[in-house]
N, C-alpha and C positions, 0 to 999 in steps of 0.2 A: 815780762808781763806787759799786756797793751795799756794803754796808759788812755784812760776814757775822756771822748771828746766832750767839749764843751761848752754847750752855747750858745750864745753873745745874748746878753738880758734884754736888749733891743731887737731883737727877730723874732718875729712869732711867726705860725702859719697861721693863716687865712683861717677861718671856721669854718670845718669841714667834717664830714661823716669820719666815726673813726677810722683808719687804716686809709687812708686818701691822702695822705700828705703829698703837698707838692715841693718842690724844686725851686728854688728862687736864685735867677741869672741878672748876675749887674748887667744891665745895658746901659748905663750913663753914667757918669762923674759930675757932679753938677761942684762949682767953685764955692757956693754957699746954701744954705736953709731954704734961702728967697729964691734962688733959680731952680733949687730941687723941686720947690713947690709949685713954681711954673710948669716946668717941665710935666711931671705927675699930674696937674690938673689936664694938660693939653693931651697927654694918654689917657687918661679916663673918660675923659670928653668921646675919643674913642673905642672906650670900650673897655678896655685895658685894665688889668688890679697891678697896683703901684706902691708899693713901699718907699720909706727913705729911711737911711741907716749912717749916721754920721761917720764918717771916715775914720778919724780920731778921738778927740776930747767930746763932742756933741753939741759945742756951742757953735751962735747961732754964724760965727762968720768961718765956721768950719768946713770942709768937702763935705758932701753928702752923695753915697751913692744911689741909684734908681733900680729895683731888682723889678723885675715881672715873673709868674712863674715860667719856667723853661718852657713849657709848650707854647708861649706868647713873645717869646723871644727875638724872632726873625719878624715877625709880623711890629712889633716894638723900633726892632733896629729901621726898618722900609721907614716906617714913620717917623722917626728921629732924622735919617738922610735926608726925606722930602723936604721936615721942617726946617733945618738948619742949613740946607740946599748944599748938598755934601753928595 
């Protein structure tokens, strides 16, 4: 018997027309809270819809990671290289 997935009380989708769900792709690992929320500000700035999702426990000197939905992914990653000059 399949055993039903689960999940994580900190993910939601975006509010969207029913049946529209999207796809949410980490593109970054930020080291804490504070530079997830940099990071997110500076993709929004461009355009970009930006979550953060604590790694582990949720606290504030935790990883956090950066998901955008899968169609903004590539477009996310260019701008992560440029900023970080990678």
């Amino acid at each position: 018997m399949p055993v039903p997935l689960r999940r994580r009380p900190d993910v939601r989708d975006w509010d969207c027309p029913e049946g529209e769900r999207r796809m949410w792709t980490v593109v970054y690992i930020a080291r804490n809270r504070t530079v997830g929320q940099r990071v997110r500000e500076a993709l929004e700035r461009e355009g970009l819809l930006v979550k953060l999702r604590p790694v582990r426990d949720g606290s504030e000197d935790g990883a956090v990671e950066l998901l955008v939905p899968e169609a903004e992914a590539e477009e996310a990653h260019e701008l992560l290289t440029t900023a970080l000059g990678r």
